[in-house]
C-alpha positions in Angstrom: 0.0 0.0 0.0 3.2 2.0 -0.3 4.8 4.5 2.2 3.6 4.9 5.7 4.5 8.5 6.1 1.7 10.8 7.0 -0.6 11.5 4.4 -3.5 13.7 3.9 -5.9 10.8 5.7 -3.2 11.0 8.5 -3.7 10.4 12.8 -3.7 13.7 13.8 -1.7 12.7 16.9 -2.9 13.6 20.6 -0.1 14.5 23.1 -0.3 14.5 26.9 0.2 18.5 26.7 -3.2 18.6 25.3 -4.7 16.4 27.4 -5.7 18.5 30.5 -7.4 21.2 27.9 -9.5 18.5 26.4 -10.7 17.2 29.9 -11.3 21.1 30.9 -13.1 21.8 27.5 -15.1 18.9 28.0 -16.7 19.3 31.6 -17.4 23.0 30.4 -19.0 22.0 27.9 -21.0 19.6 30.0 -21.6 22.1 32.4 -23.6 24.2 29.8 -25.2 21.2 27.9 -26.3 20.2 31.1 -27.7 23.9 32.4 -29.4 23.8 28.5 -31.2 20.6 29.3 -32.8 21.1 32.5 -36.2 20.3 32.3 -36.2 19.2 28.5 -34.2 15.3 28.9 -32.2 13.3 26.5 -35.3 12.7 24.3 -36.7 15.7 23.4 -33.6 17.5 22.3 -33.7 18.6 18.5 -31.0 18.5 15.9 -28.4 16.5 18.5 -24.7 16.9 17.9 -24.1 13.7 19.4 -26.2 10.3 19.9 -25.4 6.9 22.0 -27.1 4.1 21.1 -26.5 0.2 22.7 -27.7 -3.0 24.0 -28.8 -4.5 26.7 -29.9 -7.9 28.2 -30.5 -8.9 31.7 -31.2 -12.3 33.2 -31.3 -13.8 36.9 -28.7 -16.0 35.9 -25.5 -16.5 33.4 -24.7 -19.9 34.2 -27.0 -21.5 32.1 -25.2 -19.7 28.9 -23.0 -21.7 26.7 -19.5 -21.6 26.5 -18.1 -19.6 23.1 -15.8 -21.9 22.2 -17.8 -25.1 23.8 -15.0 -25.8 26.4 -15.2 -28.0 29.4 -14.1 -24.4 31.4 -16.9 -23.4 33.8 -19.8 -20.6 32.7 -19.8 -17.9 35.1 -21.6 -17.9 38.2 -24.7 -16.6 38.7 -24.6 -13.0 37.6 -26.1 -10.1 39.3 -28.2 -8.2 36.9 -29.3 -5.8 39.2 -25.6 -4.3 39.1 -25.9 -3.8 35.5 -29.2 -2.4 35.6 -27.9 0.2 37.8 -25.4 1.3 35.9 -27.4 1.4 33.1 -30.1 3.5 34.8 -27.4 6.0 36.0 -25.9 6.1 32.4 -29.4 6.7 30.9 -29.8 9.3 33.6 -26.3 11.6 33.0 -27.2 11.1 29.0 -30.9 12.7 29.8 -29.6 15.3 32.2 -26.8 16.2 29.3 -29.6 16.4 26.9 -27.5 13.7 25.4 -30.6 11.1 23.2 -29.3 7.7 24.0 -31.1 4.9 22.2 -30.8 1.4 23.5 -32.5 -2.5 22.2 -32.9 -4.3 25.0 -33.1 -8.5 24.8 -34.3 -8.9 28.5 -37.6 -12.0 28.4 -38.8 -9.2 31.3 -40.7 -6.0 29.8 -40.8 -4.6 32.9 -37.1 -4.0 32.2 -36.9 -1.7 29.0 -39.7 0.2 31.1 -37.2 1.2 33.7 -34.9 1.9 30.9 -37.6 4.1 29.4 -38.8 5.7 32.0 -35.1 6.6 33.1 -35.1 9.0 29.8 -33.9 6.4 27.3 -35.5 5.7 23.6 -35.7 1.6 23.7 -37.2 -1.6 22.2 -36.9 -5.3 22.4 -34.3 -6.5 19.9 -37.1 -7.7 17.5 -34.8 -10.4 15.2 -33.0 -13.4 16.7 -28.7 -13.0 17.2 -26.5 -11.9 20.0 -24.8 -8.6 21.1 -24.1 -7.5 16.9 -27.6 -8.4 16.1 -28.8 -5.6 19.0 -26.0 -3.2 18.2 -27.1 -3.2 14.5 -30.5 -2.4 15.5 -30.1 0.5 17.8 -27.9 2.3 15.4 -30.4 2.1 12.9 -33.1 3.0 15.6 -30.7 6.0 16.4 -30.7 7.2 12.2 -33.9 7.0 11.9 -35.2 9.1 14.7 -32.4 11.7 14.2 -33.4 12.1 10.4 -37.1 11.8 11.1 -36.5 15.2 13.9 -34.4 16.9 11.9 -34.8 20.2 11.7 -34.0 21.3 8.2 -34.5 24.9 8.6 -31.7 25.6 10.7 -29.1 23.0 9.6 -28.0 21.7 6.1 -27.5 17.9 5.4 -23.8 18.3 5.7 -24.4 19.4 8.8 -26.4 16.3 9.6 -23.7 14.1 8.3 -21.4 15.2 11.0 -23.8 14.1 13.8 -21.3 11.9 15.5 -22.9 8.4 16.7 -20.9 7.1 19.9 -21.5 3.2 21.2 -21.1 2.0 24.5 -22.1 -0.8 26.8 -25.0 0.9 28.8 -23.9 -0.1 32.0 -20.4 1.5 31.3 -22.1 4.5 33.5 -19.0 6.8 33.6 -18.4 6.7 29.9 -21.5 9.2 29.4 -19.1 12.6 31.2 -16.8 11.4 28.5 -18.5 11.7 25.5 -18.1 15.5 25.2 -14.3 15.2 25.2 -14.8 12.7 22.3 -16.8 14.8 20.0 -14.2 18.2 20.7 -11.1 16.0 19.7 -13.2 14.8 16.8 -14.0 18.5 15.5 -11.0 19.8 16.1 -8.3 17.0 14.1 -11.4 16.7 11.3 -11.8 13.2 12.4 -14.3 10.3 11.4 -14.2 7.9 14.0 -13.0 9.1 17.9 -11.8 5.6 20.3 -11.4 6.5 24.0 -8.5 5.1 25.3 -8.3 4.4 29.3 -6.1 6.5 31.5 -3.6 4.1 32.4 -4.0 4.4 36.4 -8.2 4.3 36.4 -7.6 0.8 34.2 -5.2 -0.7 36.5 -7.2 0.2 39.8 -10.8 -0.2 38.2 -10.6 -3.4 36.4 -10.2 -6.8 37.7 -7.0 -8.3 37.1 -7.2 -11.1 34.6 -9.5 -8.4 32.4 -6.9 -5.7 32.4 -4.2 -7.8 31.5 -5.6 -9.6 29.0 -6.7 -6.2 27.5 -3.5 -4.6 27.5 -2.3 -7.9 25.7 -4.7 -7.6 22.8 -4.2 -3.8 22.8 -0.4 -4.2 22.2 -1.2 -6.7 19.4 -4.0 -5.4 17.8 -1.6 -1.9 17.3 1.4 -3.9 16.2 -0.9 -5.4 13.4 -2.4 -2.1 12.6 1.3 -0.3 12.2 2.3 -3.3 9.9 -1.3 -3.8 7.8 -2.8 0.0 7.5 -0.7 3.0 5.4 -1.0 5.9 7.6 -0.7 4.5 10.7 1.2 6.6 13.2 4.0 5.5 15.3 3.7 7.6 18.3 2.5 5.0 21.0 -0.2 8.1 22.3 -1.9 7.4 19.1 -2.4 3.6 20.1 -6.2 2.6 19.9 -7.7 0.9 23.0 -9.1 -2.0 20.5 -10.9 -3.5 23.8 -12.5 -0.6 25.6 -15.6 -0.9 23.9 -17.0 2.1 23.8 -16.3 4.1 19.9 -17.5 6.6 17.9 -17.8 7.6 14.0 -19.8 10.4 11.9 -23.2 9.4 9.8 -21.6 8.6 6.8 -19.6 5.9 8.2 -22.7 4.2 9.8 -22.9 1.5 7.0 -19.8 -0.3 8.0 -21.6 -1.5 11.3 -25.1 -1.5 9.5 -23.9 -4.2 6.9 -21.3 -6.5 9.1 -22.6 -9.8 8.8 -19.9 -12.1 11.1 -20.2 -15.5 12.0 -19.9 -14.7 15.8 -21.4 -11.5 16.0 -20.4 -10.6 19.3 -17.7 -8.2 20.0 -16.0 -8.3 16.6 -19.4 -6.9 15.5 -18.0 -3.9 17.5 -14.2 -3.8 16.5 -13.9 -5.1 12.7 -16.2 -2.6 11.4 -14.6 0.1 12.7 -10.6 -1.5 12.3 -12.1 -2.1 7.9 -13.1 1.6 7.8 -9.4 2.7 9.3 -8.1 0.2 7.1 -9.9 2.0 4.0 -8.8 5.3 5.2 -10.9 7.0 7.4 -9.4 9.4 10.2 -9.6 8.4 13.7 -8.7 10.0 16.5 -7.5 8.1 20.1 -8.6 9.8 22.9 -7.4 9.3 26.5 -10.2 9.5 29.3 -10.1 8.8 32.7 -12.8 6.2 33.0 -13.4 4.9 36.0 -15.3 0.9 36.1 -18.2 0.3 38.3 -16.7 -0.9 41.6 -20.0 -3.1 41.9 -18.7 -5.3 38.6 -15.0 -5.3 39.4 -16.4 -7.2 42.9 -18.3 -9.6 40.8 -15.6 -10.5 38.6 -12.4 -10.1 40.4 -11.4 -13.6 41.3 -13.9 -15.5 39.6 -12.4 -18.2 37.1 -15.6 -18.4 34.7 -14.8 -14.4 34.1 -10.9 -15.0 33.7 -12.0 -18.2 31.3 -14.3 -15.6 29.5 -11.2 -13.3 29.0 -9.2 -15.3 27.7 -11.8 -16.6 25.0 -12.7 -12.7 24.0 -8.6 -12.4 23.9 -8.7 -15.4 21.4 -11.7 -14.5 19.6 -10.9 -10.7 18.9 -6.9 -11.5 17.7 -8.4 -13.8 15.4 -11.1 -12.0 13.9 -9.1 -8.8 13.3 -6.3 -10.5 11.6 -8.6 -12.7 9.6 -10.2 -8.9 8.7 -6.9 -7.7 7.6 -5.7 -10.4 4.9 -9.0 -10.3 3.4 -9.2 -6.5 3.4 -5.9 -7.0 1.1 -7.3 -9.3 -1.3 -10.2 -6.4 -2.4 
């Protein structure tokens, strides 16, 4: 693919010296966004410059789930939902304070669920086709495009302008994530960006996590950018730049929106996440890494710190994502 000097598509990179102004920019901006929204919530606000949209499932119980790769390794213990739900009400609950629309499809058997969700200031609906944690991310994202372009106002702002919407996804009950967002969107903006990845401040991921799930993230971080510096042209060097492959959470303008819209993997789980967005870097689309000082939910770090079903589950998703995003990259060559 030639050279991988910095072209014109280049990683605009992020230093530490800008960090701090970022972080200041964004609670300011927060600060106003959230003084704009009292009273009016995440659903009612008009021509948005910034929607989240996920999934959601909750169950009583995870042990009766199969193993991915149909090991003889245990399932996890019994899970507790209510942790999760939680979070995800507090998430939904910054998000509508922010005037922030977040959109969610929720696979829960219990209905009385996605009415909590709703009634927390949430747009949701049961995930109405079979599949797993792609299947539901497919369709809140399109739940999430069709109400933005159905309450568009036109009269104030041109298409172009609604092409820049940025779309951000996120596990819900990644409740800290929402003060975040903000901070995303501005480093967007400013480097002319398509896609913004937060990256975890190194000291919040170490003390946050549980052990087994930061190491094994870390791991497949270090890979994953390896790969990308060999595999993708304009890839930049500088180690600040690095993308936090298994965060989770991402974010990319309208007119990238089909990547995720038309993946169609055979697992569909997290890589219905990550190869999406590592094909449209791969095809040239800017991207920005963005370093936030996320903080986990104490509550699931208690649950999952020294439980060997979780640590089991890590190392699968380790497996699983290396695979899948190398598989992406040699047949990405081949086109």
């Amino acid at each position: 693919m030639g050279s991988k000097t910095k072209s014109s598509g280049s990683i605009l990179p992020f230093r530490r010296k800008y960090a701090l102004f970022l972080g200041i920019f964004g609670l300011l901006v927060l600060l106003v966004a959230g003084i704009r929204a009292a009273g009016k919530g995440g659903k009612g606000q008009k021509n948005p410059k910034l929607c989240i949209f996920g999934t959601t499932m909750f169950s009583s119980t995870m042990s009766s789930n199969k193993n991915f790769n149909n090991s003889s390794e245990p399932n996890p213990k019994p899970a507790n939902s209510q942790v999760r739900l939680s979070e995800s009400l507090r998430a939904i609950q910054a998000a509508s304070s922010l005037g922030i629309p977040i959109f969610i499809v929720d696979n829960s058997d219990d209905a009385s669920i996605r009415h909590q969700l709703r009634s927390h200031g949430a747009h949701v609906r049961k995930q109405t086709k079979p599949g797993r944690k792609g299947q539901g991310l497919r369709e809140a994202l399109q739940m999430a495009l069709d109400h933005v372009e159905e309450q568009w106002n036109h009269d104030d702002d041109d298409d172009d302008t609604l092409n820049n919407i940025v779309f951000a996804f996120q596990e819900i009950e990644k409740s800290d994530m929402i003060r975040h967002w903000e901070t995303v969107r501005f480093a967007m903006r400013s480097t002319n960006s398509d896609i913004g990845v937060p990256r975890r401040e190194e000291k919040n991921f170490r003390n946050t996590y549980p052990l087994a799930q930061y190491h094994s993230e870390k791991f497949v971080n270090i890979y994953l950018n390896e790969l990308a510096r060999d595999e993708v042209e304009y890839w930049d060097d500088d180690p600040d730049d690095d993308l936090d492959w298994t965060f989770g959470p991402f974010a990319f303008r309208k007119h990238l929106a089909e990547y995720w819209l038309s993946y169609d993997g055979d697992f569909d789980m997290w890589d219905a996440q990550i190869l999406p967005m590592a094909r449209a870097i791969y095809n040239g689309a800017k991207f920005a890494s963005v370093e936030v000082a996320f903080k986990a939910s104490a509550g699931m770090k208690g649950e999952e710190e020294g439980n060997r079903a979780f640590t089991s589950k890590r190392l699968q998703q380790l497996n699983l994502v290396i695979e899948k995003v190398v598989a992406g990259f040699k047949l990405w060559k081949n086109y």
